[in-house]
C-alpha positions as CSV (number, residue, x, y, z in Angstrom):
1,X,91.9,211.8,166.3
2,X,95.7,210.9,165.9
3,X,97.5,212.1,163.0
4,X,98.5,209.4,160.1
5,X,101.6,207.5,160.6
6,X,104.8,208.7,159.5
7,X,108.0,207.0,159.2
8,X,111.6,208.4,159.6
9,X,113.0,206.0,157.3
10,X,113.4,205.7,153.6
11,X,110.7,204.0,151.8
12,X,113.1,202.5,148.9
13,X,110.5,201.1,146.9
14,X,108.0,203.8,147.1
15,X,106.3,205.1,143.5
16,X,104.2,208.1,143.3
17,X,101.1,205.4,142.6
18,X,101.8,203.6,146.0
19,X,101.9,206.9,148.2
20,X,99.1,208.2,146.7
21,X,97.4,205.0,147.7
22,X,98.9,204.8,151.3
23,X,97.6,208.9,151.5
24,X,94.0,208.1,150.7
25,X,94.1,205.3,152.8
26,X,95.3,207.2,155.7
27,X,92.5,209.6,155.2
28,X,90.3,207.2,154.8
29,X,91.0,205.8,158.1
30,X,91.1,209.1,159.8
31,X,88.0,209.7,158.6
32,X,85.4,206.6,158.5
33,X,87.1,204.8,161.4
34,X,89.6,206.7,163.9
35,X,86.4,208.6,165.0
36,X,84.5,205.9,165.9
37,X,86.7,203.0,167.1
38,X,86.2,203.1,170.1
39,X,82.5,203.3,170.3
40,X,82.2,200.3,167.8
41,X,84.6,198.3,170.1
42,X,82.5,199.1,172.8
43,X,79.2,198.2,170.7
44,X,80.7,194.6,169.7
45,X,79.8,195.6,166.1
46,X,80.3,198.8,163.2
47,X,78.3,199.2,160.5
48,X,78.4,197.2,157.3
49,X,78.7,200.3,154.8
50,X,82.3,200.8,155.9
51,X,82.9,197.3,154.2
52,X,81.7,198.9,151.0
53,X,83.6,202.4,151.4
54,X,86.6,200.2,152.1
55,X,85.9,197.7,148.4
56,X,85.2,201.2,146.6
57,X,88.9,202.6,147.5
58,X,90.5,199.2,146.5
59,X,91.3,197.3,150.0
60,X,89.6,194.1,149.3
61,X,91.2,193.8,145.2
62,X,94.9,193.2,145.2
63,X,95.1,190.0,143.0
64,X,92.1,189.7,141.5
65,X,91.1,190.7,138.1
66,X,89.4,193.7,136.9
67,X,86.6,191.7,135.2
68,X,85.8,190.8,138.8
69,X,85.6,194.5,140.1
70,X,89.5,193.4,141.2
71,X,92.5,196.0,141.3
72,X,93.7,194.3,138.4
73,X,97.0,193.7,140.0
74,X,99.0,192.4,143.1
75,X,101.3,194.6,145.2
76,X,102.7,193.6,148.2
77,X,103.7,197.1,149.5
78,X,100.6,198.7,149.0
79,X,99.4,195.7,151.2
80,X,101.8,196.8,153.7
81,X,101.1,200.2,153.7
82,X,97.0,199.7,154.0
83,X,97.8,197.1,157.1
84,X,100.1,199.9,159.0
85,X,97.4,202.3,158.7
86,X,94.6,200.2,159.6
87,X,96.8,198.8,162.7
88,X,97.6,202.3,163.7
89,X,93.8,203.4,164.0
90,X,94.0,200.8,167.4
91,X,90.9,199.1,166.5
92,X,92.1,195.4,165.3
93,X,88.1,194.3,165.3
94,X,87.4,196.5,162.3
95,X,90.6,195.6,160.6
96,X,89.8,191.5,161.3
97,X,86.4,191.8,160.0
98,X,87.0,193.9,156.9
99,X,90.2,191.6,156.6
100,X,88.8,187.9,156.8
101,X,87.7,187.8,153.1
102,X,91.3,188.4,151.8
103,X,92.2,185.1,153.2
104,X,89.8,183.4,151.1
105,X,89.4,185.2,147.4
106,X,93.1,184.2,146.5
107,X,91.6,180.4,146.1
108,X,88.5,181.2,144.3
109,X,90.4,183.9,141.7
110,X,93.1,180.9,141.2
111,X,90.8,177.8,141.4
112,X,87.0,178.5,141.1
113,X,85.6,178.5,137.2
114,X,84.9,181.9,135.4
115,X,81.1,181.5,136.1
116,X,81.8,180.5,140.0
117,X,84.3,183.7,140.0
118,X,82.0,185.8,138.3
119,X,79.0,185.0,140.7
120,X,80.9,185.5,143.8
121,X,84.1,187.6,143.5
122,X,81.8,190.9,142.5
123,X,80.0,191.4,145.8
124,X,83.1,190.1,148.3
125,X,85.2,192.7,146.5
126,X,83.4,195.4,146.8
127,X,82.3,195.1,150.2
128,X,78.7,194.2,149.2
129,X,78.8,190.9,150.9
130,X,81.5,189.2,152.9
131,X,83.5,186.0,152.8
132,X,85.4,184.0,155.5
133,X,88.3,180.9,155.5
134,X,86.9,178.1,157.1
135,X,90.4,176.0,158.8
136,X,90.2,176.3,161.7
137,X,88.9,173.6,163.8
138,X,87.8,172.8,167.7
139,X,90.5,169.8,167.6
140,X,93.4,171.8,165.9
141,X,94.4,175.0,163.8
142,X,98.0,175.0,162.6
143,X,98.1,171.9,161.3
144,X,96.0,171.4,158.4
145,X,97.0,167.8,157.6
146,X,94.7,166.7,160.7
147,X,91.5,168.5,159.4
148,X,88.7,166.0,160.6
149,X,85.9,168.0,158.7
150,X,84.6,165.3,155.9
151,X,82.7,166.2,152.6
152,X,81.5,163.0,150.6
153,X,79.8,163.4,146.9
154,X,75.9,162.5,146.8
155,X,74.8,162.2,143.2
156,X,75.4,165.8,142.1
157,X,76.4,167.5,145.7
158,X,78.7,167.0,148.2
159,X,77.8,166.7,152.0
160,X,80.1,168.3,154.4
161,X,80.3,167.5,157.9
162,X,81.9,168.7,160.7
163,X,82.8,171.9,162.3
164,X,85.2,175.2,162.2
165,X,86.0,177.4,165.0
166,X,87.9,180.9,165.9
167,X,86.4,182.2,162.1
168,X,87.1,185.5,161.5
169,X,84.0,187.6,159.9
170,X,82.4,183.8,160.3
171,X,78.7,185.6,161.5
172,X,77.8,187.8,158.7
173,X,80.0,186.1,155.4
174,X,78.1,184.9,152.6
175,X,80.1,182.7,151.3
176,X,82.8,180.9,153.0
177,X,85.9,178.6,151.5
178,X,85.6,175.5,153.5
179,X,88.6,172.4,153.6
180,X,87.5,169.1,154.2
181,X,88.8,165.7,153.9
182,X,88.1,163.9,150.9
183,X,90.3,161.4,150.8
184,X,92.8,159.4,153.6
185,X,95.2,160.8,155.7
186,X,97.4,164.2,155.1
187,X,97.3,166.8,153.3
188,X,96.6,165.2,150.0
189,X,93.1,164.2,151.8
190,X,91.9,167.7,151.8
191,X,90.0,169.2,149.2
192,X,88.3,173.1,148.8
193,X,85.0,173.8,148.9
194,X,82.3,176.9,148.1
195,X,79.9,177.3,150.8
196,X,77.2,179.9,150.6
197,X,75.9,181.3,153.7
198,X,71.9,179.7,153.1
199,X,73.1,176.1,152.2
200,X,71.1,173.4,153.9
201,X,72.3,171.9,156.8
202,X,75.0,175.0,157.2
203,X,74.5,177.0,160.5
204,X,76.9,179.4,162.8
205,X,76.9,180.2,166.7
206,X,78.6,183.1,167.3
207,X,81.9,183.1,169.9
208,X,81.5,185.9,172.3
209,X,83.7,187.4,175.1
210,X,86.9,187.5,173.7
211,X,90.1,189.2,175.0
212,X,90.2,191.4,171.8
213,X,88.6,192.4,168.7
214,X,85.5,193.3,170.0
215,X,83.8,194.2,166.9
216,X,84.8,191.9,165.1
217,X,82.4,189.1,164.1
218,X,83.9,185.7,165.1
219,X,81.7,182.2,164.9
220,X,81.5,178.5,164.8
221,X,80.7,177.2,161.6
222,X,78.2,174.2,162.1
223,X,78.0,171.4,159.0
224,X,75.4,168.8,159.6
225,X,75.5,167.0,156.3
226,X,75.5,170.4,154.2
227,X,74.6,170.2,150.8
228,X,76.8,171.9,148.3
229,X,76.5,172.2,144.2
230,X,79.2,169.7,142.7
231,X,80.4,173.1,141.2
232,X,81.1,174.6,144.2
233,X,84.1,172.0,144.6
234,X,87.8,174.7,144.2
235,X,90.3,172.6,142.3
236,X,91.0,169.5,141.8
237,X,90.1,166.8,144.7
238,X,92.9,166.7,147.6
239,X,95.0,168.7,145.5
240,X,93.9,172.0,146.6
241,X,95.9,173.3,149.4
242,X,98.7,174.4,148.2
243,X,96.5,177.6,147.0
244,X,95.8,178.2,150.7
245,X,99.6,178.3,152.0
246,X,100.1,180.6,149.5
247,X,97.2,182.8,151.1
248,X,98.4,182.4,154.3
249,X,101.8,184.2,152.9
250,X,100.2,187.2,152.0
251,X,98.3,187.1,155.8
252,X,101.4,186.9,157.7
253,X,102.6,190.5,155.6
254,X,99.6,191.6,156.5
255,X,99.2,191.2,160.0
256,X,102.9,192.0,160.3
257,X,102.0,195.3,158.9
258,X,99.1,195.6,161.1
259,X,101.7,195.0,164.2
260,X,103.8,197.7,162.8
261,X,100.7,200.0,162.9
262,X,99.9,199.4,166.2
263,X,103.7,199.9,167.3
264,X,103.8,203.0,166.2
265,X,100.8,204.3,167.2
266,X,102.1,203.0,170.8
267,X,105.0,205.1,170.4
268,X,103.8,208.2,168.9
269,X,100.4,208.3,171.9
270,X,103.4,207.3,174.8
271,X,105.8,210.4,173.3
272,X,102.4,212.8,173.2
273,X,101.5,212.0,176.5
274,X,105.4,212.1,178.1
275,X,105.5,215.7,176.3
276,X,102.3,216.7,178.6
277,X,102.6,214.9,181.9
278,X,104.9,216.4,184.7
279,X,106.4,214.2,187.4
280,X,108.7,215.8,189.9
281,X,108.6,219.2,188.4
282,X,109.8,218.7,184.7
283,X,108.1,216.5,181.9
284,X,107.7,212.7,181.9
285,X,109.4,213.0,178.8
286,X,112.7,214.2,180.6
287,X,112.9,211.5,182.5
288,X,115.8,209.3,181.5
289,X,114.1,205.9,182.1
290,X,111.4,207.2,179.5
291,X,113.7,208.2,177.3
292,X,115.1,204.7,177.2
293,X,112.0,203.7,176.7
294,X,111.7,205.5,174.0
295,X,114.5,205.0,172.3
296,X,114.1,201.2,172.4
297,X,110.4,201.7,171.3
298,X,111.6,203.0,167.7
299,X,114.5,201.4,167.4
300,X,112.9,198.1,167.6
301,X,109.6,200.2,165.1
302,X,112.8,201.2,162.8
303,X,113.7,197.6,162.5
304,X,111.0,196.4,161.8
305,X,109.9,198.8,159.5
306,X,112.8,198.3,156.9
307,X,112.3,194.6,157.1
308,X,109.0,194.5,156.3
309,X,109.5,196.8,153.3
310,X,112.3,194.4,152.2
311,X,110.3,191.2,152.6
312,X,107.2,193.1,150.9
313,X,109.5,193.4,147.9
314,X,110.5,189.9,148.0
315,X,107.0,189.1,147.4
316,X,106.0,191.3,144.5
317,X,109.7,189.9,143.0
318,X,108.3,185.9,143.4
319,X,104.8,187.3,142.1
320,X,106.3,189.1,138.9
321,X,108.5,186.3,138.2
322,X,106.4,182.9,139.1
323,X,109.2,182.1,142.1
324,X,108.2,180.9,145.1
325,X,107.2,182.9,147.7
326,X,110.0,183.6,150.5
327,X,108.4,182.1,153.0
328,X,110.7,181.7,155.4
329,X,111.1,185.2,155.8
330,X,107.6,185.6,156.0
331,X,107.4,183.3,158.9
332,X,110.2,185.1,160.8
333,X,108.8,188.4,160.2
334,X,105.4,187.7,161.6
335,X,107.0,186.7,165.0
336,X,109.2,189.7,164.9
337,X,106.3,191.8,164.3
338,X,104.1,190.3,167.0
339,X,106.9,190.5,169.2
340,X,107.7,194.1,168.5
341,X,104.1,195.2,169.1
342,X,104.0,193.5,172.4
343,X,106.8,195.7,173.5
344,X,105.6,198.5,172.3
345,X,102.2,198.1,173.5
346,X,103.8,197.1,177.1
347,X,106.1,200.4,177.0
348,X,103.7,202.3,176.5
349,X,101.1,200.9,178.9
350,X,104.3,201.5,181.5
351,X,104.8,205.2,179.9
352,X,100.8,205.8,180.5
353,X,100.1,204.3,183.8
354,X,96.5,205.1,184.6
355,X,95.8,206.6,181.4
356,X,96.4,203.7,179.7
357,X,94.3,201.3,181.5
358,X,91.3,203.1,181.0
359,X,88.8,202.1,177.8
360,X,88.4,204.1,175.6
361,X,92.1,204.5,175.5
362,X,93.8,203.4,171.7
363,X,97.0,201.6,174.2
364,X,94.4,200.0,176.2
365,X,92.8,198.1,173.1
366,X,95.7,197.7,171.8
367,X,97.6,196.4,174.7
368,X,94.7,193.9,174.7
369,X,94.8,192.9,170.9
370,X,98.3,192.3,170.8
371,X,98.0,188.9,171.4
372,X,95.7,187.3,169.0
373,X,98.6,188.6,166.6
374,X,100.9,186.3,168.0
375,X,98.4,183.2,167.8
376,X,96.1,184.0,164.3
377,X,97.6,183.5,161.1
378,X,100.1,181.2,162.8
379,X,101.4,181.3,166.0
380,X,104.7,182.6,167.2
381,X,105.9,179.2,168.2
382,X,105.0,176.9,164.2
383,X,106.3,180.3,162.8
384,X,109.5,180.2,164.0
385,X,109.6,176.1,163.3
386,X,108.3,177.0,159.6
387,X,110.9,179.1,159.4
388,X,113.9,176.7,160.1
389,X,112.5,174.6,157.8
390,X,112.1,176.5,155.2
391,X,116.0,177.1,155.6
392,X,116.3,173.6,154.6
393,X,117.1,172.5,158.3
C-alpha cells in the first residue's frame, strides 16, 4: 500500500479545517480502497458500502445544504484535495462510480422543489443510493444544443424518448437527471428532468469491455415513452441548462485533480522502483536519462499543482461573491492536467518496463485510464476551443 501524497510545494490557501479533511481522506483511501483496487478492477465491480463510508466522511456534500444531510457549504480546494487522493489510489473505476452523482445533485439542490430535494438528495448524499447525469448521447456528447432525446407532457406526466450513452454509474443509480428537448432547436429547447430508476418505460444495458475503469458501472440509458411525475420537471422549461454548465465546472476541477493524483502517484512508484532496480551495476535511479525523466515528471506535477490550487481559489472567490465562474481557466486546466498525466503515466511506464505492464500494477491501470480523462467531462480538443472563447476571441 503506497503512502499518501505529499506535495513539495506551498499550499497557500490551506486552513487547519481543509488539512484535516485532506488527512482523513487520505486515510480513508489507504484504508477502504488502496488495498483492494486492484482486485475490484479485476472483478468489474466493488462493493456498494464503500459509497456509504464515502457520504458519511463528507465526499458526496459540498454544496448542498445540511437539511439535506449536505456539508452545508461549497469548497473548491477541499474538492481538489479529495480528487488528488482518490486519483493517486490508481483505481479511476471506484473514483468514476462514487463520482458520477456529483455531476447531477448541483441541479436538483439549485432547481428541484424542497419536497423533490428532500425525497431524493438524502439517500444520494450519503451513499445510500446513487444518481447519474444523463447527456450524453449515441449521436453526440459535447454539444448539448443537438440533444435529440424528446420529452412531451401527457395530462400530468411527461414522456421521454430517446437514449443516453457512456453514463457513468448509469447501472446501479436510482435516480438520474435526464435533458431532453422540449422545445425547437438549441439550447433553449432543452429542459431537465428527474428520472427514478423504476419509471415505466425506463430501462439500461450495461456497456462492457472498456479500455479503463473497470469497476466502474457504465450503461445505456433506454427511454421508450417513459413516464415521469409533472413534478419531476428541474426548472423552468428549456431554461434549465445553464445549471448544468455550471456542474460541468466543478467536474473539470475535479478530474483535473484526479490527473494530478495519478501523476504523482506515477512519479512517486517510477522513483521507488529506480531506487531498487540495478542496470549495469549501479541503480536505475543513477542513470542520467532517468533522472531526466524525473525531473521533467515533477516539474511538469509542480506546475500543475500550483495551478490547480490557484484556479480552485478562483472558484470558491466566484462562489462567495455570486461572480461567474472562471471558466476559461477551468477549461485550460483540464487539458493541462490530462496532458500532464499522460506523460507521467508514459514516463513511468518507460521507467518500469516490464513491471509496468503487468496487471495488478497501479502504472498499468493507470497508464490505461489516462485517456478517458482527456475525452470525459470534455475532451481535450472543445476544451481548449472553450477556452479561447471564453477569452472573448
Amino acid at each position: 500500500m503506497s503512502n499518501a501524497p505529499t506535495s513539495a510545494l506551498a499550499r497557500p490557501f490551506d486552513t487547519p479545517e481543509r488539512k484535516a479533511f485532506r488527512e482523513s481522506v487520505e486515510g480513508f483511501i489507504n484504508r477502504e480502497i488502496e488495498p483492494f483496487a486492484n482486485d475490484w478492477d479485476e472483478a468489474g465491480d466493488f462493493p456498494w458500502e464503500l459509497h456509504e463510508k464515502a457520504g458519511a466522511l463528507g465526499l458526496f456534500g459540498f454544496g448542498i445544504d445540511a437539511a439535506y444531510g449536505g456539508n452545508g457549504f461549497e469548497d473548491a480546494l477541499m474538492r481538489v484535495d479529495a480528487g488528488i487522493a482518490m486519483g493517486y489510489a490508481g483505481v479511476g473505476g471506484v473514483n468514476a462510480s462514487l463520482g458520477s452523482r456529483g455531476i447531477m445533485t448541483g441541479p436538483i439542490h439549485t432547481l428541484a422543489t424542497d419536497e423533490i430535494k428532500a425525497e431524493v438528495l438524502p439517500g444520494i448524499v450519503s451513499g445510500k443510493t446513487g444518481g447519474a447525469l444523463g447527456m450524453t448521447e449515441p449521436s453526440g456528447g459535447s454539444d448539448l444544443s443537438r440533444i435529440v432525446t424528446k420529452a412531451r407532457k401527457d395530462g400530468d406526466d411527461w414522456l421521454i424518448t430517446g437514449e443516453k450513452t457512456f453514463i457513468t454509474g448509469g447501472m446501479k443509480a436510482s435516480w438520474y437527471v435526464v435533458g431532453a428537448r422540449t422545445g425547437g432547436e438549441g439550447f433553449g429547447g432543452i429542459s431537465l428532468f428527474l428520472v427514478p430508476s423504476d419509471a415505466p418505460g425506463f430501462t439500461r444495458t450495461e456497456i462492457k469491455n472498456k479500455m479503463g475503469w473497470w469497476c466502474s458501472d457504465t450503461a445505456t440509458l433506454h427511454f421508450d415513452d417513459c413516464r415521469i411525475p409533472a413534478r419531476y420537471q428541474l426548472g423552468q422549461e428549456g431554461l434549465c441548462l445553464l445549471a448544468i454548465m455550471d456542474n460541468f465546472n466543478y467536474e473539470r476541477l475535479t478530474l483535473s485533480a484526479g490527473c494530478l493524483g495519478m501523476a504523482k502517484r506515477c512519479l512517486d512508484d517510477a522513483i521507488t522502483y529506480a531506487q531498487q532496480r540495478e542496470t549495469f551495476g549501479k541503480p536505475l535511479i543513477k542513470h542520467q536519462a532517468i533522472r531526466h525523466k524525473i525531473a521533467d515528471m515533477s516539474g511538469k506535477i509542480d506546475a500543475l499543482d500550483a495551478y490547480l490550487q490557484m484556479v480552485a481559489w478562483q472558484v470558491n472567490e466566484a462562489t462567495d461573491n455570486g461572480a461567474a465562474m472562471p471558466a476559461a481557466e477551468l477549461a485550460k486546466i483540464k487539458v493541462f492536467a490530462s496532458k500532464t498525466a499522460e506523460f507521467c503515466a508514459n514516463e513511468a511506464m518507460q521507467i518500469l518496463g516490464g513491471a509496468g505492464y503487468l496487471r495488478g500494477c497501479a502504472i498499468e491501470r493507470i497508464y490505461r485510464e489516462v485517456k478517458v480523462m482527456a475525452i470525459g467531462g470534455g475532451s481535450e480538443e472543445i476544451m481548449r476551443d472553450l477556452a479561447v472563447k471564453q477569452m472573448g476571441l
